[in-house]
C-alpha positions as a printed Julia matrix, in Angstrom:
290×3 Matrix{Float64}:
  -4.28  -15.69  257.85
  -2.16  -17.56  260.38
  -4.38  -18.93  263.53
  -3.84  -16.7   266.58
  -4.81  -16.33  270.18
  -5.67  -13.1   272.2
  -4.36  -13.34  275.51
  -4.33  -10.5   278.65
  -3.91  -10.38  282.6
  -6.37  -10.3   285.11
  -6.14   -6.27  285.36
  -8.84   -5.93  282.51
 -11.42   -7.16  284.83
 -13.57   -9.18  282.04
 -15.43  -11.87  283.66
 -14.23  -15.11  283.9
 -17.01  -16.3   281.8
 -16.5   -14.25  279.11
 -13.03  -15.23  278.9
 -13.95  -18.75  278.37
 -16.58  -18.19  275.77
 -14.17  -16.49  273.52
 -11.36  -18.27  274.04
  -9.41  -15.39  275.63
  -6.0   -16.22  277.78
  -5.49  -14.95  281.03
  -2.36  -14.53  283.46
  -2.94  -13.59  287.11
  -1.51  -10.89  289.01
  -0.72  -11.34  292.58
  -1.91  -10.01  295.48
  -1.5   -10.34  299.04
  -3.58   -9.56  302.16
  -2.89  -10.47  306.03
  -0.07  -12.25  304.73
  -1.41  -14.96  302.63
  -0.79  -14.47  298.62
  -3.54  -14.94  296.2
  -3.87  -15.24  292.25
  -3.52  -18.04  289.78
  -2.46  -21.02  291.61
  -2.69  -19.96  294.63
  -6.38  -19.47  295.04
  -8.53  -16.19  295.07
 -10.41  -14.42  297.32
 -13.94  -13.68  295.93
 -15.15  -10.03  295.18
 -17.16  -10.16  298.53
 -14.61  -12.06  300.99
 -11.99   -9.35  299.48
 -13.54   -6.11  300.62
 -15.27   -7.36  303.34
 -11.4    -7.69  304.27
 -10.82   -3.95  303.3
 -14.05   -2.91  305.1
 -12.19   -4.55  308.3
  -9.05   -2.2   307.75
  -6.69   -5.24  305.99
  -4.23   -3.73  303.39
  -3.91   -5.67  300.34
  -0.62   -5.37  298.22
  -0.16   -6.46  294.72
   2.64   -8.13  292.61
   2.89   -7.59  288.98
   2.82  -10.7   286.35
   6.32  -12.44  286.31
   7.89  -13.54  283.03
   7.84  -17.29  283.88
   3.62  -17.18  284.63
   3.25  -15.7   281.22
   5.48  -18.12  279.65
   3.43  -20.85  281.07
   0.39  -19.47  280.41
   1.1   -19.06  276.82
   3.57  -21.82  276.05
   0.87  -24.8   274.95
  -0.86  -22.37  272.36
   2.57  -21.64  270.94
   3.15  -26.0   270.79
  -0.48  -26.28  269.15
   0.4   -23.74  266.15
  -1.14  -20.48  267.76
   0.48  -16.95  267.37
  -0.37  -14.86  270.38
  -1.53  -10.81  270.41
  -1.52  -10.4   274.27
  -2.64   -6.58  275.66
  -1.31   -5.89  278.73
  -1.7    -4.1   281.98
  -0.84   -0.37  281.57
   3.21    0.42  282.14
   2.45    3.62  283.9
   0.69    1.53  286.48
   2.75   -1.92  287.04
   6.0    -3.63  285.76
   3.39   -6.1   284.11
   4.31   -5.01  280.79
   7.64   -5.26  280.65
   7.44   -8.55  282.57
   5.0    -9.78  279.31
   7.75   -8.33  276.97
  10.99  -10.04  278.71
   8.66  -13.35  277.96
   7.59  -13.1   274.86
  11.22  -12.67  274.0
  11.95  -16.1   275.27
   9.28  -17.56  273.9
  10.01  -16.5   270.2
  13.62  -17.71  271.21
  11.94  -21.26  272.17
   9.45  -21.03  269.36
  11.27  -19.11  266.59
   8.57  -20.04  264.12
   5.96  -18.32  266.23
   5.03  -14.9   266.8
   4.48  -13.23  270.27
   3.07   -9.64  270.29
   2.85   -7.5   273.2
   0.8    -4.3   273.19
   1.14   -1.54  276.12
  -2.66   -0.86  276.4
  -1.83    2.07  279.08
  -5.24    0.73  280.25
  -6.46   -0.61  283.28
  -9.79   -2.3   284.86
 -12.22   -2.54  282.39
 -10.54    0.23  280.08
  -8.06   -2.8   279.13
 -11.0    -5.3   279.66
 -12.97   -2.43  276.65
  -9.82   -2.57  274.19
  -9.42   -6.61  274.42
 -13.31   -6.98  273.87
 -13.22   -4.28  270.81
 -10.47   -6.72  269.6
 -12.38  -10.1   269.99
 -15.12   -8.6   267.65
 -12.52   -7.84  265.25
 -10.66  -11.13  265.69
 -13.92  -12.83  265.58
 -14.85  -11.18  262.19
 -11.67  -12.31  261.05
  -9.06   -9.81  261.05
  -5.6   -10.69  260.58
  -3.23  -10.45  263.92
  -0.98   -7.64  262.08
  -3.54   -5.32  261.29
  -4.95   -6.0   264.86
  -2.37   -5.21  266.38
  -1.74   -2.01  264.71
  -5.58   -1.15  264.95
  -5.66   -1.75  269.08
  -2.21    0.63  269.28
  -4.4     3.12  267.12
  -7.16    3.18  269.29
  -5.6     3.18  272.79
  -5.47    6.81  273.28
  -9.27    7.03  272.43
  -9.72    4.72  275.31
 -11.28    6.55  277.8
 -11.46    6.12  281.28
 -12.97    7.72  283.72
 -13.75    7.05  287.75
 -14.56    8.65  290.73
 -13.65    6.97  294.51
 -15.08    8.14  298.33
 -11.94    8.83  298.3
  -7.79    8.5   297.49
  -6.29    7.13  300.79
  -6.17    3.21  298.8
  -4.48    5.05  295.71
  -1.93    7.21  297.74
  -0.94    3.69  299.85
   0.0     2.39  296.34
   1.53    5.42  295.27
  -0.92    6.1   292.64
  -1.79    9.42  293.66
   0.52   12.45  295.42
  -0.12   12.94  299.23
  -1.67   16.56  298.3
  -4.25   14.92  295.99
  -5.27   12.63  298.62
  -5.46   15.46  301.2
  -7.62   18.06  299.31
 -10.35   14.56  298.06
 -10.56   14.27  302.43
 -12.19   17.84  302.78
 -15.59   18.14  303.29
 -17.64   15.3   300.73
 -14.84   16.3   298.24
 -15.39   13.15  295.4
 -12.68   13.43  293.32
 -13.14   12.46  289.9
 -10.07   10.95  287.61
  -8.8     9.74  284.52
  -6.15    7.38  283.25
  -3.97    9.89  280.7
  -2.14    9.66  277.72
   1.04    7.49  279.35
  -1.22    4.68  281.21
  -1.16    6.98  284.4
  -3.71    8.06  286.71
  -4.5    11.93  287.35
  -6.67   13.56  288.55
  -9.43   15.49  286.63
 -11.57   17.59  288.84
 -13.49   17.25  292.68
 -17.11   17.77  293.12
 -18.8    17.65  296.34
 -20.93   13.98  297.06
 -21.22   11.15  295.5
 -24.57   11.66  293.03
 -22.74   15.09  291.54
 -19.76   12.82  290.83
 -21.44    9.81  289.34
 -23.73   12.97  287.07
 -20.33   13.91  286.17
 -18.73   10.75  284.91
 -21.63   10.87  282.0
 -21.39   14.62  281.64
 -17.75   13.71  280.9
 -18.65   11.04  278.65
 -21.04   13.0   276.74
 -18.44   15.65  275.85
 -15.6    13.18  275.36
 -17.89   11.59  272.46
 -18.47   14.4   270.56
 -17.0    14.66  267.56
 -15.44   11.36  267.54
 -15.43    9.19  264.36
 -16.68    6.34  266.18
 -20.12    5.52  267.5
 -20.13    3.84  270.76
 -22.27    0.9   270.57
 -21.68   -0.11  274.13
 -19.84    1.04  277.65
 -18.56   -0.97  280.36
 -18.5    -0.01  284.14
 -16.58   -1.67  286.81
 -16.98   -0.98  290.38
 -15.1    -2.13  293.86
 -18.23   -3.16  295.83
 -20.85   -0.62  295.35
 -23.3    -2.58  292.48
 -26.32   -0.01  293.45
 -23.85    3.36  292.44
 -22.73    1.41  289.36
 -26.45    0.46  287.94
 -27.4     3.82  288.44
 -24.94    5.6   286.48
 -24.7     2.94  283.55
 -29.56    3.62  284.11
 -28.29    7.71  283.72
 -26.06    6.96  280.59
 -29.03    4.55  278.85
 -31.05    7.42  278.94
 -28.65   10.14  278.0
 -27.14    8.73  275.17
 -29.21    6.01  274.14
 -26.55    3.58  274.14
 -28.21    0.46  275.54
 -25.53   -2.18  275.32
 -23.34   -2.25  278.55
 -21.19   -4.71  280.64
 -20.78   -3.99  284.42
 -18.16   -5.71  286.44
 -16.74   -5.78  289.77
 -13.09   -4.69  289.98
 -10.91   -7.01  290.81
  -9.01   -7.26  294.27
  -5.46   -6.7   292.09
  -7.06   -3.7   290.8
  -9.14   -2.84  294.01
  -6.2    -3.15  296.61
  -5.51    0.63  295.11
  -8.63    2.1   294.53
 -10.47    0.61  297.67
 -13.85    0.55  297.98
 -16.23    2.53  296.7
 -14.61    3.1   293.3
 -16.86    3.52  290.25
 -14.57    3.33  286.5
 -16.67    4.18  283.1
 -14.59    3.2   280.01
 -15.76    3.84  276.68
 -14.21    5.39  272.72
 -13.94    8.84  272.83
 -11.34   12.12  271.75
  -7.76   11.74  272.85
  -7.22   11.19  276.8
């Protein structure tokens, strides 16, 4: 088996730590609020300096991963002997992808003994950060890049994500979400609850009125997504844009529901959060078809 390298962007939302301890690549999106740019080079905002910006009423706007940042990013693994799997950003949500694919291109031009695969993990948040952690443990146990790659394209449509927000005015900003979506989720303690479907796009799912009902039915939702599904979840990640309290409840409610006591929680991150806003809680775990 040739040596290899999993790489990703900072949409998956894995901490930085474990990024480091398994020897994962990362490329930064950028983002920019009040007019100064953020991401990679250029410095970041932490979680709480972020939205305590967007609790102020500051709009954040994002940039997708260019070609050349990828390139760099990757480049020295390709001169040490590395081949490089690298799961991207969702297409249905960002020009990321197709930004990773125009440079992996180049590189195999530069590095024509090298292999550069890109994957379309129509994930986001922590649903991408879910899929790139399923394939550490595989990498880690020593699977071959191939079959890797062939196993995370298998398994992205049984991906699940779920999330609920206070509500959609971040996601119809970014054009995430139709202007009637956002206006029925600003009725009376309307919660809409969402899902990322089949193309890497976000839709919505159902609205229940306040925020417990909707967290009780992100683990409702989870319950019935995992029936009948050939694999047994052995852990679920949450990621949430600045409400830590909402988040250890529901992950408390889906401990004791399912018995599944492995989790990771995360914040999301501002190049995720500059749509959703505050106040967004994502589940992400294996389940039936989106």
């Amino acid at each position: 088996m040739g040596k290899y390298i999993i790489s990703t962007d900072s949409a998956c939302d894995l901490p930085k730590e474990y990024l480091e301890e398994h020897g994962v690549a990362e490329v930064s999106l950028f983002y920019n609020i009040d007019g100064v740019m953020y991401g990679g080079s250029e410095g970041e905002l932490s979680p709480a300096e972020f939205y305590d910006l967007l609790a102020q009423g500051k709009t954040a706007t994002t940039s997708a991963v260019s070609p050349e940042d990828l390139k760099n990013t990757l480049r020295p693994y390709l001169e040490q002997g590395y081949d490089v799997l690298h799961l991207a950003f969702s297409s249905g949500l960002s020009s990321t992808c197709q930004n990773s694919i125009l440079a992996a291109q180049y590189l195999e031009e530069e590095f024509p003994e090298r292999k550069v695969m890109v994957i379309d993990t129509k994930c986001a948040s922590l649903g991408q950060g879910f899929l790139v952690h399923k394939c550490v443990e595989l990498k880690e146990k020593g699977m071959d890049m191939d079959v890797l790659a062939k196993w995370a394209e298998d398994h992205i449509q049984n991906t699940i994500h779920l999330f609920t927000v206070d509500n959609l005015d971040s996601l119809y900003r970014g054009g995430r979400v139709s202007k009637a979506t956002a206006i029925v989720a600003g009725l009376a303690n309307i919660k809409p609850v969402l899902r990322v479907d089949e193309k890497g796009c976000l839709v919505g799912l159902k609205n229940v009125r306040g925020r417990k009902k909707s967290l009780v039915t992100l683990c409702d939702l989870m319950i019935e997504y995992m029936k009948g599904y050939s694999i047994t979840n052995d852990t679920f990640f949450i990621s949430h844009s600045d409400c830590q309290e909402d988040a250890q409840n529901l992950a408390a409610m889906i401990r004791d529901r399912t018995g599944i006591k492995s989790s990771l929680i995360s914040t999301i991150s501002p190049t995720i959060g500059a749509h959703t806003g505050r106040g967004c809680i994502a589940l992400f775990f294996f389940g039936k078809q989106r």
